[in-house]
N, C-alpha and C positions, 0 to 999 in steps of 0.2 A: 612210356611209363612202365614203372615194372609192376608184373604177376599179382597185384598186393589183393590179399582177402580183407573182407570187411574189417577185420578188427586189426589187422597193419595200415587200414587207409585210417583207423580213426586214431589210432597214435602219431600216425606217421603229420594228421593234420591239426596234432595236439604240441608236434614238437614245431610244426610251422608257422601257427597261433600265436608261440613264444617266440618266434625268430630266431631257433636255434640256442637261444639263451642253455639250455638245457644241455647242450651237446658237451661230453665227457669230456673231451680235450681242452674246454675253454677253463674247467675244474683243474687242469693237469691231471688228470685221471687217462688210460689209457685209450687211446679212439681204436672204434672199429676195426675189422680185419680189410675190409677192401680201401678205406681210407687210410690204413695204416701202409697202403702200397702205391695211393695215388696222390698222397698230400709230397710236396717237394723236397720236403728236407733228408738227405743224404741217411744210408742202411749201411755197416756191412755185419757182412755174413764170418764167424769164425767155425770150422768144423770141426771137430773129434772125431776118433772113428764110431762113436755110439752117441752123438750130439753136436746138432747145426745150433748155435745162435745167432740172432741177429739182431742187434745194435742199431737203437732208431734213437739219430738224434734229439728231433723232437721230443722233447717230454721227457729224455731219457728212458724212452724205450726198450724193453727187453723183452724177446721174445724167445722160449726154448723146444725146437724140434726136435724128435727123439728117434734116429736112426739104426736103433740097437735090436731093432725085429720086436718088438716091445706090439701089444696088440692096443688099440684105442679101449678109453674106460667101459667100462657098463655103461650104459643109460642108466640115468637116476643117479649117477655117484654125486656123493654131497659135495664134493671140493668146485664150484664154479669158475671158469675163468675168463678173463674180460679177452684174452688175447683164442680161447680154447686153448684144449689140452691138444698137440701137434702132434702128430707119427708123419714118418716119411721112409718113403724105399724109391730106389733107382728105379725107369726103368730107361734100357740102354741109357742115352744120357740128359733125361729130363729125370728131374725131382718131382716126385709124387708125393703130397703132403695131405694127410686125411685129420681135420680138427671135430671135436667134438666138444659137450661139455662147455658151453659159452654160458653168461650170467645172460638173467634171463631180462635185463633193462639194457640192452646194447644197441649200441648203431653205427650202421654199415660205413655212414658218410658222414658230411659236414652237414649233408640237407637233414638227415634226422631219419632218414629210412629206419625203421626200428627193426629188430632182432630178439629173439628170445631163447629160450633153456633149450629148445626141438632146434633151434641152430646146429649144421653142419657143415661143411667148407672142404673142399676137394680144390688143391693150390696145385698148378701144374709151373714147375719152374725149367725155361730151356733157355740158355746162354746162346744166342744165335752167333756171334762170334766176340769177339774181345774187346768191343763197346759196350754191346746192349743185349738186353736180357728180355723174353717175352714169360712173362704171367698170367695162366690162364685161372679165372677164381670160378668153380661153380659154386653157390649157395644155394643150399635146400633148409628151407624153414617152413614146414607144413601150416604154423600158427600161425605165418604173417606173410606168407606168399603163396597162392594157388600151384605153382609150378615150379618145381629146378631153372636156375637162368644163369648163363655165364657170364660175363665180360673179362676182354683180356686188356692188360696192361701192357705198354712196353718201358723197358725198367733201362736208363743208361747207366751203365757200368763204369766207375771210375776206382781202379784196384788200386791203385799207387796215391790215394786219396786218406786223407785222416779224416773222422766224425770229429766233431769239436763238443765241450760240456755245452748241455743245455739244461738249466735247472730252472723249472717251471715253479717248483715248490715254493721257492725261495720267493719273501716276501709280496705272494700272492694276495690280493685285495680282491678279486673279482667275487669267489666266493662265499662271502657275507654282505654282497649288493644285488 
């Protein structure tokens, strides 16, 4: 189990209570940062030289990393974001990506792990060779976790692949039952 302080075990057993009913992606709303790298459906990555995005099919995903030397927000800035606000810098050649600035009703997974505003994310990205890709995610959320915890991913790589449309929006019924 992870780290979870009293008041992440009592949400975390308020989103379990519901059976996940609750969980953002069933809305088409955008899912958490670590489920948004462990659920199946196909990513890619486009670069600029001052911005990485990444393109998740699911849900129609967008996510934007900002590689321009740009520094992470303030604490406290008003703009929240489901996905955080992303910086990243090289180092030799893993991707170092620091998020901050997450809404403060978020969740990690599909189980409902909860997340709040004191969310932070430290994504370690290293291409191990021309399959597959290893992700390393620390999360620190002081409100709903006693302790820093990692777990890594490993990501297959398919470059010569197209993401196909997925429009969850489109005549959605789930959200007013």
């Amino acid at each position: 189990g992870l780290p979870l302080t009293p008041y992440g075990k009592e949400l975390l057993a308020k989103h379990e209570e519901r059976n996940s009913k609750d969980n953002p992606e069933a809305s088409c709303l955008p899912m958490g940062n670590v489920q948004f790298w462990t659920q199946g459906f196909p990513r890619k990555f486009v670069q600029t030289p001052k911005l990485l995005v990444v393109l998740y099919e699911a849900s129609a995903g967008l996510r934007q990393i900002y590689i321009d030397g740009r520094p992470l927000p303030k604490e406290g800035d008003p703009q929240p974001y489901y996905y955080g606000y992303s910086t990243g810098h090289w180092e030799g050649d893993t991707l170092v990506v620091e998020s901050n600035n997450f809404r403060d009703d978020g969740w990690l997974d599909i189980v409902g792990t909860p997340t709040s505003d004191e969310l932070t994310t430290v994504e370690r990205f290293h291409r191990e060779n021309y399959g597959r890709m290893t992700i390393d995610i620390t999360v620190n959320d002081p409100k709903v976790f006693t302790k820093p915890w990692t777990v890594r991913h490993v990501q297959t790589i398919m470059p010569d692949e197209d993401i196909i449309e997925f429009i969850c929006q489109e005549n959605n019924h789930f959200t007013p039952r």
